[in-house]
TIMAR-758614 format. One line per field, with one value per atom (N, C-alpha, C, O): residue in three letters; atom name; x, y, z. Coordinates in pm, 1 decimal, decimal comma, padded with zeros to 6 digits, always signed. Atoms other than C-alpha are relative to their C-alpha. Example, Ala and Ser with C-alpha at 12.3 -4.5 7.8 and 13.67 -1.06 7.14 Angstrom:
2
r = c(Ala  Ala  Ala  Ala  Ser  Ser  Ser  Ser)
a = c(N  CA  C  O  N  CA  C  O)
east = c(+00089,0  +01230,0  +00090,0  +00193,6  -00082,0  +01367,0  -00077,0  -00026,1)
north = c(-00119,0  -00450,0  +00120,0  +00118,1  -00119,0  -00106,0  +00109,0  +00219,8)
up = c(+00000,0  +00780,0  +00000,0  +00066,5  -00006,0  +00714,0  +00073,0  +00089,9)
***
This chain:
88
r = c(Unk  Unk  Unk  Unk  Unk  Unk  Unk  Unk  Unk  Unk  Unk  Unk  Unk  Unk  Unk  Unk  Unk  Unk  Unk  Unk  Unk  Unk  Unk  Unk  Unk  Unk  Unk  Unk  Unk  Unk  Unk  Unk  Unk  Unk  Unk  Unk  Unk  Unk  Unk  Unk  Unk  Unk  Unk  Unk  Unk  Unk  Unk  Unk  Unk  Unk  Unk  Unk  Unk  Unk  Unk  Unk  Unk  Unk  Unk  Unk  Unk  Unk  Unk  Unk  Unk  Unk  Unk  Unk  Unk  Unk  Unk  Unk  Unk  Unk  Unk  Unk  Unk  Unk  Unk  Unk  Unk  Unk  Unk  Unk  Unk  Unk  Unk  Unk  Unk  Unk  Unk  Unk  Unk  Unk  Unk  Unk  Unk  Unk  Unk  Unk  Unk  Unk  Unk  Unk  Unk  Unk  Unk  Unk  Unk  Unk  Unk  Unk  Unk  Unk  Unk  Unk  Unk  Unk  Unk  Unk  Unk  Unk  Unk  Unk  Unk  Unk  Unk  Unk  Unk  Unk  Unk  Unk  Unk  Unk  Unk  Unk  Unk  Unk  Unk  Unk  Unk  Unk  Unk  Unk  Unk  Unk  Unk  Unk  Unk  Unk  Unk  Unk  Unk  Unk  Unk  Unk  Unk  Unk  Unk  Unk  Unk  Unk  Unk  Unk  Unk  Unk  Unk  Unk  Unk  Unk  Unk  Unk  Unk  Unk  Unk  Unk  Unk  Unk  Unk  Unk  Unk  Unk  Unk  Unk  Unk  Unk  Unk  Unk  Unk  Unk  Unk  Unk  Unk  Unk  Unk  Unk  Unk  Unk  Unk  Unk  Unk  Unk  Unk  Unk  Unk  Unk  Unk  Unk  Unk  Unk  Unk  Unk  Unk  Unk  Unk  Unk  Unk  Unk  Unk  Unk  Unk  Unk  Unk  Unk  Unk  Unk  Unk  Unk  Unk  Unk  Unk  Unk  Unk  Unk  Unk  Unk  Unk  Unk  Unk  Unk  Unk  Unk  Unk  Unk  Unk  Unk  Unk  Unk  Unk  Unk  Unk  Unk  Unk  Unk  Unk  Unk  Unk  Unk  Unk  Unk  Unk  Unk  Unk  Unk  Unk  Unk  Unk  Unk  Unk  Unk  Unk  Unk  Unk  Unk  Unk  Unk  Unk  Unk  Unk  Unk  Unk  Unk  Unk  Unk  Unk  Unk  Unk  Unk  Unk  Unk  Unk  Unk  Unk  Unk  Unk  Unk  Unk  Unk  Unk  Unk  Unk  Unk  Unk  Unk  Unk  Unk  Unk  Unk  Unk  Unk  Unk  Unk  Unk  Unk  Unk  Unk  Unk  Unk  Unk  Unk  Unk  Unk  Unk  Unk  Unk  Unk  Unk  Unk  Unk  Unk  Unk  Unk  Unk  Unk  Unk  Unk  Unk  Unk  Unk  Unk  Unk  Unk  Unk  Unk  Unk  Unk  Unk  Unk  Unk  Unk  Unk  Unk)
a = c(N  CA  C  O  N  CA  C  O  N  CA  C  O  N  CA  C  O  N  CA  C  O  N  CA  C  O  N  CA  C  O  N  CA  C  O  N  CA  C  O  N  CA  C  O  N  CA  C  O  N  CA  C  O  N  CA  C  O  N  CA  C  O  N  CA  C  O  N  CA  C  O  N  CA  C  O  N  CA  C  O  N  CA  C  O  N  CA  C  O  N  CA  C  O  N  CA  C  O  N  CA  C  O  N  CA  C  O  N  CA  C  O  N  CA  C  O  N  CA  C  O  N  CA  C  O  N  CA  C  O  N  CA  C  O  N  CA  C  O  N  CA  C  O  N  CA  C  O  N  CA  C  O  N  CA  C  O  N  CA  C  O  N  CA  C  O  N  CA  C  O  N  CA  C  O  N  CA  C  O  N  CA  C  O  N  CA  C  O  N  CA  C  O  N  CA  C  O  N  CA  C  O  N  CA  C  O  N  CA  C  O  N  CA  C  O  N  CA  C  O  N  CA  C  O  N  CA  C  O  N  CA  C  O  N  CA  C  O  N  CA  C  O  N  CA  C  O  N  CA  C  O  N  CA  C  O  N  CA  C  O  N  CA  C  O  N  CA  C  O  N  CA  C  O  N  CA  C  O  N  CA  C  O  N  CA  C  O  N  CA  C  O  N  CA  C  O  N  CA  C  O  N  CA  C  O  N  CA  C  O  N  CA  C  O  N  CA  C  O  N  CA  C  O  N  CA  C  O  N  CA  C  O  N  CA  C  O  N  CA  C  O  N  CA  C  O  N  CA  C  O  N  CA  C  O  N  CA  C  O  N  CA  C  O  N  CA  C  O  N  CA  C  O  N  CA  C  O  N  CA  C  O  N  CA  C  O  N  CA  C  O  N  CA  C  O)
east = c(+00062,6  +02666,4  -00142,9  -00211,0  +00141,0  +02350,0  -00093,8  -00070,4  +00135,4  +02015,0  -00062,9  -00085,1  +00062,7  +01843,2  -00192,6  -00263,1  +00155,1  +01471,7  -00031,2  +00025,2  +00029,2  +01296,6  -00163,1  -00227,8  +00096,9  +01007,3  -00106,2  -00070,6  +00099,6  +00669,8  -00105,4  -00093,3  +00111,9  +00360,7  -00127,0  -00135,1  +00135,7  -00028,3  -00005,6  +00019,9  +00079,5  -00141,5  -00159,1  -00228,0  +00117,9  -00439,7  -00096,9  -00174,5  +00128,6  -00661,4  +00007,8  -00102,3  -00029,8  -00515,1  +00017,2  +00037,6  -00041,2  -00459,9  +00097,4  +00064,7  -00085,6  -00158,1  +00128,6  +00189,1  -00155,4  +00163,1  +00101,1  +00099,2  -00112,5  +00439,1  +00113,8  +00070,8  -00125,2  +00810,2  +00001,2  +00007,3  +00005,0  +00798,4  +00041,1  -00041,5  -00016,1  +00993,2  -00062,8  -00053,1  +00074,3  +00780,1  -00146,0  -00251,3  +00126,8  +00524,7  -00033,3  +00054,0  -00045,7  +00412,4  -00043,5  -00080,3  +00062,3  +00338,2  -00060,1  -00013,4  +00087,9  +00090,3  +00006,4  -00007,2  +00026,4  +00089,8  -00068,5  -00095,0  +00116,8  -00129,4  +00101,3  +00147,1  -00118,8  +00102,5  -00065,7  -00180,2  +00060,0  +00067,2  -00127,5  -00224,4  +00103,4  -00147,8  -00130,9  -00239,9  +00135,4  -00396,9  -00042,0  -00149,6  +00012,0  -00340,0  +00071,8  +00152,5  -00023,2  -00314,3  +00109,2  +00066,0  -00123,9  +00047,7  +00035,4  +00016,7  -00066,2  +00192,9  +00190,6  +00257,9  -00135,4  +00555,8  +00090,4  +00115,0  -00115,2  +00821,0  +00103,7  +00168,2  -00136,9  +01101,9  -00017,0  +00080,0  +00037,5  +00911,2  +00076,3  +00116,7  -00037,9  +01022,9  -00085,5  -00012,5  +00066,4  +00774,8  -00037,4  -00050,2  +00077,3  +00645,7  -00131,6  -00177,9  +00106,4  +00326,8  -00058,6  +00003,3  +00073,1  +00086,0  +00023,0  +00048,6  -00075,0  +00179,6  -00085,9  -00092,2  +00029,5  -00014,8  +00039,5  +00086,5  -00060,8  +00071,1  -00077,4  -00173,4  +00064,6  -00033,9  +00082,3  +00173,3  -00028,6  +00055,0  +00048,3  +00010,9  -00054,0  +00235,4  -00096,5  -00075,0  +00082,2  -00107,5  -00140,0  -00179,9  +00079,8  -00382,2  -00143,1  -00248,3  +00136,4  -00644,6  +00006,9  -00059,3  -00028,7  -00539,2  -00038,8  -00095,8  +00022,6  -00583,9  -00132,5  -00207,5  +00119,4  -00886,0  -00128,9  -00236,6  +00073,0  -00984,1  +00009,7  -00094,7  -00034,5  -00863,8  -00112,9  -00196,8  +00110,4  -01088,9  -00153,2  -00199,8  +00107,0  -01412,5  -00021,4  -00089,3  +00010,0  -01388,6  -00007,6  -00065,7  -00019,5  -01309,4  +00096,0  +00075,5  -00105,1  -01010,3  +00108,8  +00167,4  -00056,6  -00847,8  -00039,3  +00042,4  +00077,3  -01104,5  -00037,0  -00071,9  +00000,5  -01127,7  +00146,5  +00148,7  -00141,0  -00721,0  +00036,0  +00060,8  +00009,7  -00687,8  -00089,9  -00075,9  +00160,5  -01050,9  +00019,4  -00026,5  +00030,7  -01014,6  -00012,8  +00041,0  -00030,9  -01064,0  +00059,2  +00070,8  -00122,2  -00811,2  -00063,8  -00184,0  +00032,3  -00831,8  +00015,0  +00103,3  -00010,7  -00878,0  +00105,5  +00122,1  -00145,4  -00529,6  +00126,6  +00239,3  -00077,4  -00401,1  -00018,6  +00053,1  +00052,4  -00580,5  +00069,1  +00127,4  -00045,6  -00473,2  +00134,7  +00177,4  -00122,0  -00131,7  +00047,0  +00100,9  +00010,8  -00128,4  -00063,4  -00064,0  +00044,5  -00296,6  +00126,7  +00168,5  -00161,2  +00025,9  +00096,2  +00188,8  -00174,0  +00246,8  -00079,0  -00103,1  +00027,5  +00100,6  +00010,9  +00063,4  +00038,6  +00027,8  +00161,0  +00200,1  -00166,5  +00413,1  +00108,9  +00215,8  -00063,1  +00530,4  -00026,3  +00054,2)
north = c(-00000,7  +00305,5  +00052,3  +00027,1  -00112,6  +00524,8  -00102,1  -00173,4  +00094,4  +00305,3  +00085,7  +00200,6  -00114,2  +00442,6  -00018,8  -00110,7  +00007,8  +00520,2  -00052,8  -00017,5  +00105,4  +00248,9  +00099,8  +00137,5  -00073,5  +00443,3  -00057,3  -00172,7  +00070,0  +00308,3  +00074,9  +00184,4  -00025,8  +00309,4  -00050,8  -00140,7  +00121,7  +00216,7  -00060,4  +00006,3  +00131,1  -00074,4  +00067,9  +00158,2  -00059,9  +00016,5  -00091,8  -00060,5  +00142,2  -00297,0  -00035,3  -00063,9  +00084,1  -00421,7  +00145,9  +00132,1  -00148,6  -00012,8  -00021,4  +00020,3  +00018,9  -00106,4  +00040,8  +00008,4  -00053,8  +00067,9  -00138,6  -00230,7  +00061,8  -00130,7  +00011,5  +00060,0  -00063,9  -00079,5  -00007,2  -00105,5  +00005,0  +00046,1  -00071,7  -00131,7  +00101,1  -00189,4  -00127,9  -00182,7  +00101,5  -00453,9  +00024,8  -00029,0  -00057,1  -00302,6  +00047,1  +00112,8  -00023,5  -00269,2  +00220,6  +00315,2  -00157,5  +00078,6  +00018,4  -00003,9  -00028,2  +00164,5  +00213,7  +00292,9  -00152,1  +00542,9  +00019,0  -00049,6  -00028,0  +00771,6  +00138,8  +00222,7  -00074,4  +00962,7  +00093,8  +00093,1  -00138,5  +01340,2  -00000,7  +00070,6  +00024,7  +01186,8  -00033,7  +00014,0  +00042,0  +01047,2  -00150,4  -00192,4  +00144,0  +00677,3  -00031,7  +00035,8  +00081,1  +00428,6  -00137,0  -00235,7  +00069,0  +00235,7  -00097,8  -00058,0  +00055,5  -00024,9  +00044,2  +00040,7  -00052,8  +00104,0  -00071,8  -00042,6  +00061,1  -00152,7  +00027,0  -00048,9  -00050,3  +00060,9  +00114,7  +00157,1  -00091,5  +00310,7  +00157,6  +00240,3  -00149,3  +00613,6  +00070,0  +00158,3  -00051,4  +00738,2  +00118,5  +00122,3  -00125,7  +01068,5  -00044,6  -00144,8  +00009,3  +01093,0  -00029,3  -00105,9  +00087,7  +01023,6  -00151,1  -00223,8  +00142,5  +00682,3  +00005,2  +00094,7  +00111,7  +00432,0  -00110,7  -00167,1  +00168,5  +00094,1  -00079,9  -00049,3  +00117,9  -00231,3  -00114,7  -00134,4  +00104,1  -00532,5  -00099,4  -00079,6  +00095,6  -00827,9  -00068,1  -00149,6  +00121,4  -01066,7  +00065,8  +00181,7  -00024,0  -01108,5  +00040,6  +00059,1  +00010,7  -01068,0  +00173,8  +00234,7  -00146,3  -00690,4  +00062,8  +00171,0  -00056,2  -00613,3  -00024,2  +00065,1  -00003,2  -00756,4  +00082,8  +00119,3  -00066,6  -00596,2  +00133,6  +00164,8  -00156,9  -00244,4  +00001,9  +00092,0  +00005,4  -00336,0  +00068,5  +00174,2  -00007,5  -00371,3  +00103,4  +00167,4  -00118,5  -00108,7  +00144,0  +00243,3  -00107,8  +00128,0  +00083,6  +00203,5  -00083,7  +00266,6  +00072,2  +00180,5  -00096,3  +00335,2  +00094,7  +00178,6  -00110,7  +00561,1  +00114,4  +00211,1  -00084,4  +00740,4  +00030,0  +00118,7  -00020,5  +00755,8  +00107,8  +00222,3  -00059,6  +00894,5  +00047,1  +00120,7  -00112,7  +01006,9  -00104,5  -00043,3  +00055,2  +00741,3  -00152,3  -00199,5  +00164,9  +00341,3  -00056,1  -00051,4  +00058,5  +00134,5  -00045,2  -00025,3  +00078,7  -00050,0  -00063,8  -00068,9  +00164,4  -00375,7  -00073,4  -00193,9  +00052,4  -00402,6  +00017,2  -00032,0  -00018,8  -00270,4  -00096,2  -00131,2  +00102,6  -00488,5  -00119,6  -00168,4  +00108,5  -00791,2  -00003,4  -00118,8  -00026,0  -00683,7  -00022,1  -00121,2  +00097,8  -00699,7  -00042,9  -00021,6  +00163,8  -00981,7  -00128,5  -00217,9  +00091,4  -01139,5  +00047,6  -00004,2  +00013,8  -01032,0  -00003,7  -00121,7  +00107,5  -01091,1  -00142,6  -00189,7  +00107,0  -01423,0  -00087,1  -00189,0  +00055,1  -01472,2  +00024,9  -00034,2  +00001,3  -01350,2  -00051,2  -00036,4)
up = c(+00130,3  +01906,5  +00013,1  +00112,5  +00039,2  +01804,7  -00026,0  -00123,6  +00073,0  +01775,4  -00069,7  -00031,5  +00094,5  +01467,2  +00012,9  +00054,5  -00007,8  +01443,3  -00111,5  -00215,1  +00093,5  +01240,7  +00000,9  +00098,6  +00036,2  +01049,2  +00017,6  -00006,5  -00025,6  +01122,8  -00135,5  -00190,5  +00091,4  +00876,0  +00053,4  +00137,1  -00065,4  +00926,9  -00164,2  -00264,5  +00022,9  +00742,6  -00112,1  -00064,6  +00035,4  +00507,4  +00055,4  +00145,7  -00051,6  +00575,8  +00149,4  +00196,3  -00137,7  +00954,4  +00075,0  +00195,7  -00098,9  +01090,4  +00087,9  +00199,0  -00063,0  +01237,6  -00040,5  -00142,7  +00038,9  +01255,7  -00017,4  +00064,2  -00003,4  +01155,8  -00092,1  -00196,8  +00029,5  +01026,0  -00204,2  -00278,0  +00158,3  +00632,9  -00040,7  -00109,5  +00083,6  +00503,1  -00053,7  -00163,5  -00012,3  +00586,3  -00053,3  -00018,8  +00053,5  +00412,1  -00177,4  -00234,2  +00142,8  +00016,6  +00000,0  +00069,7  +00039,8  -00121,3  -00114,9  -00226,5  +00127,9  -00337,9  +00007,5  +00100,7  +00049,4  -00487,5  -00118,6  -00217,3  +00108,0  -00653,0  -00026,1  +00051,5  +00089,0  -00933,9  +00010,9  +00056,2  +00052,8  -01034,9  -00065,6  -00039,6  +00084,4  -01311,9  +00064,2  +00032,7  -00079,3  -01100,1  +00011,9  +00054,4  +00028,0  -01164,1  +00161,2  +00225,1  -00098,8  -00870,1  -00042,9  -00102,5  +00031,1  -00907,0  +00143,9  +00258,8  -00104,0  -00689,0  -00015,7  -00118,7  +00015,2  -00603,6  +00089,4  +00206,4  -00085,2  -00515,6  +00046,6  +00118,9  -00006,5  -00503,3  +00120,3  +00183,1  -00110,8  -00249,7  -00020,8  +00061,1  -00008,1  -00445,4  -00107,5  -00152,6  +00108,7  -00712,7  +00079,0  +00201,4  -00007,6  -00701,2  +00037,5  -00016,8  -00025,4  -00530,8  +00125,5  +00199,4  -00120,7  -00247,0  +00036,4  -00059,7  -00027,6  -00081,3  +00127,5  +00211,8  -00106,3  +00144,3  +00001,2  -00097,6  +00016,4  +00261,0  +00048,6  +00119,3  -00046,1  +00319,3  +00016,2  -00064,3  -00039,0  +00474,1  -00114,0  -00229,6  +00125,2  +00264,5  +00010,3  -00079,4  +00018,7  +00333,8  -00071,5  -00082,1  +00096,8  +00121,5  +00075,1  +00014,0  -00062,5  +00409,8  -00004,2  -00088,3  -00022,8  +00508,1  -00155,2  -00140,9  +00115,1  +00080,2  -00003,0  -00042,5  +00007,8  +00109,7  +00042,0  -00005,1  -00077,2  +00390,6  -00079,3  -00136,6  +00059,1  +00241,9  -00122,7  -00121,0  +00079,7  -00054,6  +00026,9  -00015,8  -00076,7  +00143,9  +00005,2  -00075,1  -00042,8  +00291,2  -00060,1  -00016,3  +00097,9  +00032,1  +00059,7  +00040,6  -00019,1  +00177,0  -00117,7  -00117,7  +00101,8  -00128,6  -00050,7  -00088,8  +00020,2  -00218,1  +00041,5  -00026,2  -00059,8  +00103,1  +00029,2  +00114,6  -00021,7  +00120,4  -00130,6  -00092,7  +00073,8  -00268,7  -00071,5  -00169,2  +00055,4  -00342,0  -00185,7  -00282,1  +00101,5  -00651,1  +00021,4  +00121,5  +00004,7  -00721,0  -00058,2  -00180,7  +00133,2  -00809,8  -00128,9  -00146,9  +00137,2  -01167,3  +00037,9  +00123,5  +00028,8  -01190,2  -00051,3  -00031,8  -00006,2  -01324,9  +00090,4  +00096,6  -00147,8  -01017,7  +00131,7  +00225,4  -00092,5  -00828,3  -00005,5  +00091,3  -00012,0  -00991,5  -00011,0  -00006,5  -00006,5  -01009,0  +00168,6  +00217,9  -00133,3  -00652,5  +00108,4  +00229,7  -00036,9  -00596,4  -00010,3  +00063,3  +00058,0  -00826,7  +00158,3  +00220,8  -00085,2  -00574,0  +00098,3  +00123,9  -00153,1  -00271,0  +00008,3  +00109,2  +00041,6  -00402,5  +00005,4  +00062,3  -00025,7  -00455,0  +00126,1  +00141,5  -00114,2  -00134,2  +00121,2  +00213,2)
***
């Protein structure tokens, strides 16, 4: 039997590769808006982050979203996930 290659991603906040699934995705649409994408198929640029709330935080700080899509999230993106981190 064939072992398959398990896709790796970095981490926006923790810089650490680890296996996409395990990972959320946030994308930045055609439009230019910053979306969280649970389904991991929207059109668009795509980074990820960790399921904990420290790594978002960290990504915050830092302004990685800004230097990743050259924009800042909204504040309803933010607290959007915040909600789901919060629940997972």
């Amino acid at each position: 039997m064939k072992n398959r290659k398990i896709p790796l991603r970095m981490c926006l906040g923790c810089q650490e590769m680890k296996p996409k699934k395990e990972l959320l995705r946030i994308v930045k649409t055609p439009e230019g808006v910053l979306e969280y994408d649970p389904t991991s198929k929207k059109n668009g640029r795509g980074a990820y982050l960790c399921s904990n709330l420290e790594c978002f935080s960290k990504a915050l700080k830092y302004h990685k979203f800004e230097k990743t899509f050259g924009i800042k999230p909204s504040p309803e993106m933010v607290s959007e996930l915040e909600r789901q981190l919060n629940s997972s």
